[in-house]
C-alpha positions in Angstrom: 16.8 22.1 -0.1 19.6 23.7 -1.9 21.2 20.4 -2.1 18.2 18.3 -3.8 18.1 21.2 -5.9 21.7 20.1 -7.0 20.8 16.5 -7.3 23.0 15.6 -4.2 19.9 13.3 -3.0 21.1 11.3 -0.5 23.1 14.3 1.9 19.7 16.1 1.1 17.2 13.9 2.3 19.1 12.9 4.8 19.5 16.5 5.9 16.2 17.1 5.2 14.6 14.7 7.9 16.4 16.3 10.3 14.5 19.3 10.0 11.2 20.4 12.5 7.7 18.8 11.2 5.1 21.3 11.2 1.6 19.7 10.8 -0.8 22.5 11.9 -2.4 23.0 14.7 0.4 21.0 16.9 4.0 21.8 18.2 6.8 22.0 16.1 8.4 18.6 16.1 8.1 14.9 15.1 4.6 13.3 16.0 4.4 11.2 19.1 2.7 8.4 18.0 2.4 4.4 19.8 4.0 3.3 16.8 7.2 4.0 15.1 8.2 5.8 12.3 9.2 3.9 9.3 12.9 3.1 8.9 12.2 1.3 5.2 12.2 -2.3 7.0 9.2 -4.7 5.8 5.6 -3.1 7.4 2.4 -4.2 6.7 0.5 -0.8 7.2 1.7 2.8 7.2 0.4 6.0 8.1 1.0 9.0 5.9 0.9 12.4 7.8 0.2 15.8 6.2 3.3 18.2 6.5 3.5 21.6 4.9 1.3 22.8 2.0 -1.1 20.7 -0.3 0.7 21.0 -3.1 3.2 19.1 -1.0 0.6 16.2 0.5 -0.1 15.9 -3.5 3.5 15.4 -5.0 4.1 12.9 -2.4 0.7 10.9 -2.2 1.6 9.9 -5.9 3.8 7.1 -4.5 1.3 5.6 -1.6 -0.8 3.8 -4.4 2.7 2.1 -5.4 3.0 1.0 -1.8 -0.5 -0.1 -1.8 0.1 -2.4 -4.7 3.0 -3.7 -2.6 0.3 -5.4 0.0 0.7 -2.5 2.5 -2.3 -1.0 4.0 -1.9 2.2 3.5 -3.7 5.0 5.4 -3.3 8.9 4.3 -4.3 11.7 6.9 -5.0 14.7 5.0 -6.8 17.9 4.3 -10.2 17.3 3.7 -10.1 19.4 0.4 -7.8 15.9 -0.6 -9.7 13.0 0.4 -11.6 12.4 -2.7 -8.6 13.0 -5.2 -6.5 10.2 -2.7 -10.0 7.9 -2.3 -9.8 7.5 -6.3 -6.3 6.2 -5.7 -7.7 3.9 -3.7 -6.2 4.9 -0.3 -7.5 4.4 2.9 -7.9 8.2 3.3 -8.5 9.6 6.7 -9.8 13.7 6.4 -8.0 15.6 9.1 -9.8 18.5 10.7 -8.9 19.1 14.0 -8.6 16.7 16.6 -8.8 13.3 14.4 -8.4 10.2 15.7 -5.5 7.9 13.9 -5.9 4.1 13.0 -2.9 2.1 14.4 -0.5 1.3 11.9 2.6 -0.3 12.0 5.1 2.8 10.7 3.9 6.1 10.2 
């Protein structure tokens, strides 16, 4: 954090995805999912997951709409506080309480 703070993006995200998920209700870790998580290569769908707070699943929703305009089918598991703000950016929005059942994408 301390080093996207300083602008040093690159070392910080790359830092930063190292660090444990938590999503709630779950173990601390990466999601096992049938289906990979995205490395940037070409994907027709993707699966957002929530991590962290709201204010969090906010700031970085803002960019799914961009990758919705891109052709990808984009599907956003969130808090169902969310779903109608990220339905009006018309996102395939999936509210997440509990146990919820995930589409198959190709990258999460």
């Amino acid at each position: 954090m301390a080093l996207l703070a300083k602008g040093d993006y690159e070392l910080g995200f790359r830092l930063y995805e190292t660090r444990p998920i938590h999503m709630g209700g779950r173990p601390e870790g990466r999601p096992t999912l049938s289906f990979p998580e995205w490395d940037g290569s070409p994907i027709r769908s993707l699966l957002i997951l929530p991590e962290q707070g709201l204010g969090d699943q906010i700031m970085f929703a803002r960019y799914a709409p961009w990758l919705a305009a891109q052709g990808i089918t984009v599907f956003v598991l969130c808090h169902p506080s969310l779903a109608r703000l990220f339905g009006s950016a018309g996102l395939q929005v999936i509210p997440a309480s509990g146990r919820t059942p995930l589409p198959r994408a190709d990258a999460w």
